[in-house]
C-alpha positions, 0 to 999 in steps of 0.5 A: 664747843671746840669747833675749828671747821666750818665742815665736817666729814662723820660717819655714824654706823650701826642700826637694825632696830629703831632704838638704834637708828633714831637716836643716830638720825638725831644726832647728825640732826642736830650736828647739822643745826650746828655745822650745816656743810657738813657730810654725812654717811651712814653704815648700816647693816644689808637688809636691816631697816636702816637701809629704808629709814636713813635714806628717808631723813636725807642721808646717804647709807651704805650696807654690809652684809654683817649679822649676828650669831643666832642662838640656836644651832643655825646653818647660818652661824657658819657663813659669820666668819666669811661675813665678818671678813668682808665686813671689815673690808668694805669698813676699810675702804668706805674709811679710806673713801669718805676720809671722816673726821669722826666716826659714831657707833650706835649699837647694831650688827654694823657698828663693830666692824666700822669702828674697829677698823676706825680705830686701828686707822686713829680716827677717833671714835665715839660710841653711844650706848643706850642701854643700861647693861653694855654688850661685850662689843662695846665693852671691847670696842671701848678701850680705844674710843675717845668718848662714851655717851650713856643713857643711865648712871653707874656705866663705869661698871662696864667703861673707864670712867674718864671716857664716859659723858651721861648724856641720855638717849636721843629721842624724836623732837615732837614729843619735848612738849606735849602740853596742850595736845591732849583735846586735839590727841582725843579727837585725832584718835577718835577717844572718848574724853571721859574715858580713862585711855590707856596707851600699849605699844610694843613696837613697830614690829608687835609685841606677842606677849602684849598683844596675847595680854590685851586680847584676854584683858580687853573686854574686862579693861572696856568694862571698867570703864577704860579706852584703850590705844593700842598699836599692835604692829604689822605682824599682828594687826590683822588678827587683833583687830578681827578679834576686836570687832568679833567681841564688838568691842567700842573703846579698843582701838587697835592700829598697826602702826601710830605715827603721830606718837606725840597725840598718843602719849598726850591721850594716854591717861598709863602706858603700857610699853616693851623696855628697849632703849629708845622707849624709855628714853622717850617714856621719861620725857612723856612723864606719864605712869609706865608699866614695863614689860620687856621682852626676854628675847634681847641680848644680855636680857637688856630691856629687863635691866632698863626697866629695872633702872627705873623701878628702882627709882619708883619711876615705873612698874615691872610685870615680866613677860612670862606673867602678862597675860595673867597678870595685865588688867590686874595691875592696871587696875592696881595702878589706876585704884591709887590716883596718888601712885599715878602721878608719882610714878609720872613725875619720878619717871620724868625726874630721869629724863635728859631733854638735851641728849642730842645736844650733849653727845655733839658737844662731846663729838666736837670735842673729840675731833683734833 
């Protein structure tokens, strides 16, 4: 590692969803391991979860009152330029400020206006794109970047090649070793041992697809034999849950939010999962059977595209959204009818993963900084 400074000054930028805020946290983890006097701050988006969960793992955060371009004919679409402008400017004078040795965009309505204004100042600029299809900001931003960490091969579709450094997502420590827990995961969750488990989770948020699909296929699931682990998120917890105890069922389960997702991937026998970025990063290092099904309401139709990486690897199976309340215990059942299938898809999906992503993109941060 090229490292002339016992301290550093970096600022990492972006966020609005886990996937973007994690792997960032993750990364100043891990350069902070390395170069402990090192200061940190964040730039995030006003209003966005990374003004709560930056500040819970330590670190300062400043916001910008920056969003994105809605859709539908919005109002709000007419307010973007005025916000852009003055997203640019506190970008401007948080850089002169905090004077960083480096800058790291992780994706996020926050990260464009940081970098760009990074790099008219030459301060070098990383960016790490998780996902498999780049978006136009980090294809634009890319050109005067020093490096590009990615998270799937043949990126060079959308970056230079010479910039690009195949480093995979950041993921959550806890979850590298998953050997042994399974006893403990059973009994934490309250799971019947004998009971296949499967495990769906469609975010932090919920997923109303997943949640639509389990509630049809959840009498039929615990009929044939299966437990089911099911977070729902805030926003439908409620709902699912009286439905689950009007149909009397004993081996749903479902919770609002699972905290300790290293036991729930050690009890889960098939996952059932939405195909953001930082979903199947962690999904590769769990190396169970994944079906995927993404959600249609992401930019660029980029969970589609995650999930596709790895079908075409025979490492999961796809079931698109518009077909998952039909189709949900089918496939689960033709996934646990063939045992041989089960642990292929398990040990193709653990093939793609990259254990050490946080160490790569610090190696490739360090190098970049004169």
């Amino acid at each position: 590692m090229k490292a002339r400074k016992e301290t550093y000054r970096i600022m990492i930028s972006g966020g609005g969803t886990g996937g973007h805020i994690y792997p960032a946290i993750a990364i100043a983890n891990t350069w902070k391991e390395r170069f402990p006097g090192t200061e940190f701050l964040f730039v995030g988006a006003e209003g966005k979860m990374e003004m709560e969960k930056v500040p819970e793992a330590g670190y300062a955060i400043e916001g910008l009152k920056v969003a994105g371009l809605q859709r539908s004919l919005s109002l709000s679409n007419l307010s973007l330029p005025f916000k852009l402008l003055g997203s640019l400017k506190k970008a401007g004078q948080l850089i002169r400020d905090f004077q960083p040795d480096a800058v790291v965009g992780v994706g996020g309505y926050a990260s464009a206006p940081v970098l760009y204004m990074a790099q008219r100042k030459q301060i070098p600029t990383l960016i790490q794109e998780q996902n498999s299809y780049a978006g136009l900001t980090n294809k634009i931003l890319a050109k005067r970047a020093k490096k590009i960490c990615v998270a799937y091969p043949q990126m060079d579709q959308f970056f230079p090649k010479e910039k690009l450094v195949f480093t995979g997502n950041p993921v959550r420590k806890d979850i590298l070793s998953l050997d042994g827990k399974r006893e403990k995961a059973l009994a934490n969750f309250g799971l019947n041992k004998d009971r296949k488990t499967i495990l769906v989770i469609g975010g932090s948020l919920g997923a109303r697809t997943i949640n639509q699909a389990m509630l049809g296929a959840m009498a039929s699931l615990e009929a044939a034999g299966y437990q089911v682990l099911w977070q729902t998120g805030k926003f439908y917890f409620q709902e699912m849950q009286s439905q689950v105890q009007a149909s009397k069922l004993q081996h749903i389960h479902p919770m609002e939010f699972l905290s300790a997702m290293d036991l729930a991937y050690a009890a889960a026998d098939l996952i059932v999962s939405r195909a953001g970025a930082l979903s199947v990063s962690e999904l590769s290092l769990v190396g169970k059977a994944v079906i995927f099904i993404p959600s249609p309401n992401v930019a660029e139709d980029h969970q589609t595209k995650n999930a596709m990486a790895f079908v075409q690897e025979d490492a999961a199976i796809l079931l698109s959204d518009g077909d998952a309340v039909e189709g949900l215990k089918s496939t689960i059942d033709q996934v646990f009818g063939n045992p041989t299938q089960l642990e292929y898809l398990g040990k193709n999906i653990q093939k793609l993963a990259k254990p050490s992503a946080a160490e790569e993109i610090v190696e490739a941060l360090a190098s970049i900084i004169p």
